[in-house]
C-alpha positions as a Markdown table, in Angstrom:
| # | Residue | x | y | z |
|---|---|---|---|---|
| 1 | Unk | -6.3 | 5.1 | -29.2 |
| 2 | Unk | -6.5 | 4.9 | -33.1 |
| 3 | Unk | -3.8 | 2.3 | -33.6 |
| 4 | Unk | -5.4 | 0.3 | -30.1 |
| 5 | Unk | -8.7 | 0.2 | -31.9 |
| 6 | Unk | -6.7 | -1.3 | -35.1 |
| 7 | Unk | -5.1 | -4.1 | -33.0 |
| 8 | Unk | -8.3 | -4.7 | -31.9 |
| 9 | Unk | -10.6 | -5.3 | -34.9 |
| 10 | Unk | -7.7 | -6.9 | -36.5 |
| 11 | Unk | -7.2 | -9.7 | -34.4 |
| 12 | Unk | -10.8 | -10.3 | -33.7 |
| 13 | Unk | -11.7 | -10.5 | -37.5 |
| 14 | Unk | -8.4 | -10.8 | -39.6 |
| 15 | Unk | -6.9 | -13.6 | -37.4 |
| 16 | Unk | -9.8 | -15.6 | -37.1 |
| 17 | Unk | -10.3 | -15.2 | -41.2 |
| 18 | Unk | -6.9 | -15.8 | -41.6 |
| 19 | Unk | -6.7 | -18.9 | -39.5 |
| 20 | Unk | -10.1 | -20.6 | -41.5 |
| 21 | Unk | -8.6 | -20.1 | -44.9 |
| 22 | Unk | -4.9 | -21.8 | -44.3 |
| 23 | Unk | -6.8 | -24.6 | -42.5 |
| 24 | Unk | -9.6 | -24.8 | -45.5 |
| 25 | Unk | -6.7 | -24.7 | -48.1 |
| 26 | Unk | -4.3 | -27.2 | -46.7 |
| 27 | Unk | -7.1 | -30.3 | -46.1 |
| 28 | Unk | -8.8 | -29.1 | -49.5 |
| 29 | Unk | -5.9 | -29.0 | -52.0 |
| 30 | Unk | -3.4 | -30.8 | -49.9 |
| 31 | Unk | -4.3 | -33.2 | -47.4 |
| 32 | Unk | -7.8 | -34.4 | -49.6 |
| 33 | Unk | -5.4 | -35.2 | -52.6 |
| 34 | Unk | -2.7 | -37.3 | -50.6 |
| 35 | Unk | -3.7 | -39.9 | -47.5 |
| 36 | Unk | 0.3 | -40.0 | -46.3 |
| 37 | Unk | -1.0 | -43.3 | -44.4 |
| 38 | Unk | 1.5 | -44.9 | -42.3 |
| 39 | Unk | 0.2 | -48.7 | -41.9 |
| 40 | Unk | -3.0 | -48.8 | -44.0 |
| 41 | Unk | -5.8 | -46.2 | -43.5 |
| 42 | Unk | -6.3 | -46.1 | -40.2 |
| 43 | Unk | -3.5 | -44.3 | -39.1 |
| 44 | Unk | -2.4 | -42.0 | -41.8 |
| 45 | Unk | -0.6 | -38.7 | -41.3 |
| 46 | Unk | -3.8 | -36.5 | -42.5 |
| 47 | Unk | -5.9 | -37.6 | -39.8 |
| 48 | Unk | -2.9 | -36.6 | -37.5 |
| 49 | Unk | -2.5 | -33.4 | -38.8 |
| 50 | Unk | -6.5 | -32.8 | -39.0 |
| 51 | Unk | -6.5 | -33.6 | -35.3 |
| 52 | Unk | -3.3 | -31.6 | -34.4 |
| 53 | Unk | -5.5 | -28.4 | -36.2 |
| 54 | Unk | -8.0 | -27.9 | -33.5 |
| 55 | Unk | -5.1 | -27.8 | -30.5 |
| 56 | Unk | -2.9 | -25.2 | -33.0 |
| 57 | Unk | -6.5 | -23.0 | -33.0 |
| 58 | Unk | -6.4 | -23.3 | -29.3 |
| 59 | Unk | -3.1 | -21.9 | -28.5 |
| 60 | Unk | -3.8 | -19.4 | -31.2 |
| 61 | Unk | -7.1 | -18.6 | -29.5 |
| 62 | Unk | -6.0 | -18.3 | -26.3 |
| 63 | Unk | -3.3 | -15.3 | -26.4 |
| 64 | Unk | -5.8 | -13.7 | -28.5 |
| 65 | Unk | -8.4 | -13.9 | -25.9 |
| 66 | Unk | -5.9 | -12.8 | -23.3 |
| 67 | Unk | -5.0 | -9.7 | -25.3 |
| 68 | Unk | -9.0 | -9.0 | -26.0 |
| 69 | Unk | -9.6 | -9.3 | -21.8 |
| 70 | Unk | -7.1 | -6.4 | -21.7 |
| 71 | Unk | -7.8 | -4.4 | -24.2 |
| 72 | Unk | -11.3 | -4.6 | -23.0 |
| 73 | Unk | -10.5 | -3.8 | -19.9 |
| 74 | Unk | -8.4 | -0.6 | -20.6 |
| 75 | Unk | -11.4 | 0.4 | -22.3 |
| 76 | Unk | -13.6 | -0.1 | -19.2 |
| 77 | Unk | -10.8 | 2.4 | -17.7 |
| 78 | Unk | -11.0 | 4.9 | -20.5 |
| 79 | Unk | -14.7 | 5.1 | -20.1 |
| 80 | Unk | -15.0 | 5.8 | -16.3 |
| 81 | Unk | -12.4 | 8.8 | -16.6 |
| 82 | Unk | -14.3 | 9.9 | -18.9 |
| 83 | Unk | -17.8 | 9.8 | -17.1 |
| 84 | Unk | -16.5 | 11.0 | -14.2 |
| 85 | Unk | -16.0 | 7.6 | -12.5 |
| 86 | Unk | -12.8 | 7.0 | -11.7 |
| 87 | Unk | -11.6 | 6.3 | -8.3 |
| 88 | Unk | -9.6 | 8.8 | -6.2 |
| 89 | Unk | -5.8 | 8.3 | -5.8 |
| 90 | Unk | -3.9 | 8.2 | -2.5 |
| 91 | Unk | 0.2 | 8.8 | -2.3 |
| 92 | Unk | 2.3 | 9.2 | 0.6 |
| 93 | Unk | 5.6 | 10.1 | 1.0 |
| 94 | Unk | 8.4 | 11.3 | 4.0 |
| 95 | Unk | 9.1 | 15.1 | 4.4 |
| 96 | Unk | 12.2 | 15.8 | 3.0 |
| 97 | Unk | 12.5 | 18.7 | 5.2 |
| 98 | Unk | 11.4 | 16.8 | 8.6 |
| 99 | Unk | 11.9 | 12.9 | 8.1 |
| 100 | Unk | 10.0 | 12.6 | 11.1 |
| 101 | Unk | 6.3 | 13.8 | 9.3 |
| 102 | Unk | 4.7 | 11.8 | 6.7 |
| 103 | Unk | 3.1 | 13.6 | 3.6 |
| 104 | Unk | -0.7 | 12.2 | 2.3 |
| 105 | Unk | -2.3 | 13.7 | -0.7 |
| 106 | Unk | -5.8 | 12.5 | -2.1 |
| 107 | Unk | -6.7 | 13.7 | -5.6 |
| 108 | Unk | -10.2 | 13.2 | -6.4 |
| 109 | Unk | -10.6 | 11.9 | -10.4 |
| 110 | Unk | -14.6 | 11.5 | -9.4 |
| 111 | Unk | -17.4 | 13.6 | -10.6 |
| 112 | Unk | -19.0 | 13.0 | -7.0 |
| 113 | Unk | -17.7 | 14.8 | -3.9 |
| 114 | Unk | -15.8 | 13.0 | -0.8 |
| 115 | Unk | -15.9 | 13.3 | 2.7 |
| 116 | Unk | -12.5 | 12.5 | 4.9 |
| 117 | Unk | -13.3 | 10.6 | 7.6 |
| 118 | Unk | -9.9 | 9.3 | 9.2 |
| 119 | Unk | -6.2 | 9.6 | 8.2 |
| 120 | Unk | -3.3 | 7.1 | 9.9 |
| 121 | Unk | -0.9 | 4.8 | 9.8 |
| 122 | Unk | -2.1 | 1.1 | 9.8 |
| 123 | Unk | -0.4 | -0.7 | 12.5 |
| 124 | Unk | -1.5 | -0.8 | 16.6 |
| 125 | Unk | -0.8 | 2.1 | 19.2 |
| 126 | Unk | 0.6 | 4.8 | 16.3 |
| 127 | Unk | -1.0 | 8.1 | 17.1 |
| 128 | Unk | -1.0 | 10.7 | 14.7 |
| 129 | Unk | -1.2 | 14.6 | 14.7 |
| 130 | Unk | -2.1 | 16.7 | 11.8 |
| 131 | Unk | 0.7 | 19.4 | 11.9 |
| 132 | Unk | -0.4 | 21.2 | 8.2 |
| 133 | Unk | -3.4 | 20.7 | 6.0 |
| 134 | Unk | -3.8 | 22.3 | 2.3 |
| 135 | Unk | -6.7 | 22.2 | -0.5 |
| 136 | Unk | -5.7 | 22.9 | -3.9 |
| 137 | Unk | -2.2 | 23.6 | -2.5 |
| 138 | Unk | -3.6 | 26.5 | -0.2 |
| 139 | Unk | -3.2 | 25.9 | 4.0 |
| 140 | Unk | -6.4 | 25.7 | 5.1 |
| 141 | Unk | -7.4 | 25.8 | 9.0 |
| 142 | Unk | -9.9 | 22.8 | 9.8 |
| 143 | Unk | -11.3 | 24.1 | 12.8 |
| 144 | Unk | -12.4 | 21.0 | 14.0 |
| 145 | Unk | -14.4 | 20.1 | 11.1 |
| 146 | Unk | -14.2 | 16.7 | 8.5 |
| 147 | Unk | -12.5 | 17.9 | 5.3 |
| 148 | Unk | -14.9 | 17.7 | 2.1 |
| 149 | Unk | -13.3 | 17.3 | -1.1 |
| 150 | Unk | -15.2 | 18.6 | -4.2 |
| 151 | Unk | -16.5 | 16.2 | -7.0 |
| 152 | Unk | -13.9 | 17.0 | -10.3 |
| 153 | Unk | -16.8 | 18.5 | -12.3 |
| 154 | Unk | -14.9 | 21.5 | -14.3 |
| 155 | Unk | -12.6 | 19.5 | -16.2 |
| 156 | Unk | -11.2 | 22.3 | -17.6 |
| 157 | Unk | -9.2 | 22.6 | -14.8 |
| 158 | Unk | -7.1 | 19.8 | -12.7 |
| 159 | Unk | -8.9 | 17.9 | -10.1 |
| 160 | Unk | -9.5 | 18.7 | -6.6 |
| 161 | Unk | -6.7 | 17.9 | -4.1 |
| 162 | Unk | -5.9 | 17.5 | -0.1 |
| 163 | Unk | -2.6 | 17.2 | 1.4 |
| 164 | Unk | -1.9 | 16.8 | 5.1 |
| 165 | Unk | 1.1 | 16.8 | 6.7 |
| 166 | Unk | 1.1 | 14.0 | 9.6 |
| 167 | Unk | 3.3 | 13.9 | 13.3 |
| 168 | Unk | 2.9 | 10.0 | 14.2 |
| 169 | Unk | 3.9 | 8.2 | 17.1 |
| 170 | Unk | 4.2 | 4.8 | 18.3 |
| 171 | Unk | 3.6 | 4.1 | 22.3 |
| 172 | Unk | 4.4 | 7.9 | 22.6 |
| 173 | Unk | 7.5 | 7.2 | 21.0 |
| 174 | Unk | 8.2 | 10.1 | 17.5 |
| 175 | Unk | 8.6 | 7.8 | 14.6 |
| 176 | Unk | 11.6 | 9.3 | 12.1 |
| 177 | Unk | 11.8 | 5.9 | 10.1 |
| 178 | Unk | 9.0 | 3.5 | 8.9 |
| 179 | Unk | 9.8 | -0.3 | 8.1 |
| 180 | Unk | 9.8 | -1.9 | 4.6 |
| 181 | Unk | 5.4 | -2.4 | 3.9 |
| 182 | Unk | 4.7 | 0.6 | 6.2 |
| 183 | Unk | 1.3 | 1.7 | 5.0 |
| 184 | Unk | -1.1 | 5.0 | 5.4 |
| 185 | Unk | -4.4 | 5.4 | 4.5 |
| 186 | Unk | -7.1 | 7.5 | 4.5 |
| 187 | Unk | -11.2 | 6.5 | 5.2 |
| 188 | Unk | -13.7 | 8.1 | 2.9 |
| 189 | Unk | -16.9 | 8.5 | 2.4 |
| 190 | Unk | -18.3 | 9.1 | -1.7 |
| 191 | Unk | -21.4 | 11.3 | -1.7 |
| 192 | Unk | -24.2 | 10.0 | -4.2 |
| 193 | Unk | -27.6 | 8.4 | -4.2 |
| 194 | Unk | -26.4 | 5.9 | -1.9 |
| 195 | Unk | -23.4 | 7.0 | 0.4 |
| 196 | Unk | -20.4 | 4.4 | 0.0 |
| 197 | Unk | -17.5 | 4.3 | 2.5 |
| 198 | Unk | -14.5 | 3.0 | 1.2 |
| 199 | Unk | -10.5 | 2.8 | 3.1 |
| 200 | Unk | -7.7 | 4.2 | 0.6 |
| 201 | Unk | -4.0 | 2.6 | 1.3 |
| 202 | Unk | -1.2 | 3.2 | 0.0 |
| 203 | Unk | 2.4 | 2.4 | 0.5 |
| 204 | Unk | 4.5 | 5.0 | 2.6 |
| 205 | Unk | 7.9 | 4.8 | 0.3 |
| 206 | Unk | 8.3 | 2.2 | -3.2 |
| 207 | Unk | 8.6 | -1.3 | -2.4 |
| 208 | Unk | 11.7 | -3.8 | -3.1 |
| 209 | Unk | 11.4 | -5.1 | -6.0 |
């Protein structure tokens, strides 16, 4: 973080500085004591140059910029894991044991507390079953009910988790293998002031590069 913050200060103020000075001391000392005209004094290499100095700022500038929007924006990140804000995360994966069940696990990196409303596969007629649900990595019986997942409030101690272990099939057909872009998610529902429903995805196995 310390050597991030460095970067940071040194090519907002250093660079800039840096950048002023060379272009200050080559028209003072240089450019101002020789014209380097070409055909009179209308077209003499100093003007070129002079010119040339505000496009080389440019494509100085804009890397720089670049490199601010991301360091900025890694520090937006920072700042919402640390208040609590961060989103919840979603991964999927195929039982090794049973190819034919697909594995979901939510991890809730939010201060607030969630409420499950759905689980599936996205795609048309796929039916799913839950065959095995755990919280915290303990099997829990739903009885019928919507799981809640606690807000991650102790952070002492790792976030609050679900896992369910899904049947699926497609026109009453098992499914044992999922195409390339086979995706799962899982519907939500953030408790706070203001309620907000929002649809995790993710991918069911890594993509081809």
């Amino acid at each position: 973080m310390g050597d991030s913050k460095f970067a940071f200060w040194l090519s907002l103020i250093v660079g800039p500085f840096f950048g002023g000075f060379a272009g200050y001391f080559i028209s003072a000392s240089v450019l101002a004591e020789y014209s380097w005209c070409i055909s009179g004094e209308e077209h003499c290499i100093r003007e070129w140059i002079g010119a040339m100095s505000g496009w080389v700022a440019i494509g100085v500038a804009v890397p720089t910029i670049h490199y601010l929007r991301k360091q900025i924006s890694e520090q937006k990140k920072q700042t919402a894991f640390q208040l609590g804000d961060a989103a919840a995360t979603l991964d999927s994966i195929q039982d090794l044991d049973d190819p034919e069940e697909v594995v979901l696990r939510l991890v809730n990196w939010n201060r607030r507390g969630l409420l499950v409303k759905d689980v599936g596969i996205v795609g048309d007629n796929i039916q799913v079953g839950i065959m095995d649900y755990k919280y915290n990595d303990k099997a829990q019986n739903l009885q019928g009910k919507l799981p809640f997942v606690r807000g991650w409030e102790d952070r002492s101690r790792g976030p609050n988790a679900i896992q369910f272990k899904l049947s699926t099939a497609e026109n009453n057909q098992i499914i044992d293998e999922y195409p390339l872009g086979s995706r799962a998610y899982m519907d939500v529902q953030i408790i706070g002031s203001i309620h907000e429903n929002r649809r995790l995805i993710c991918f069911l196995h890594p993509q081809e590069s």
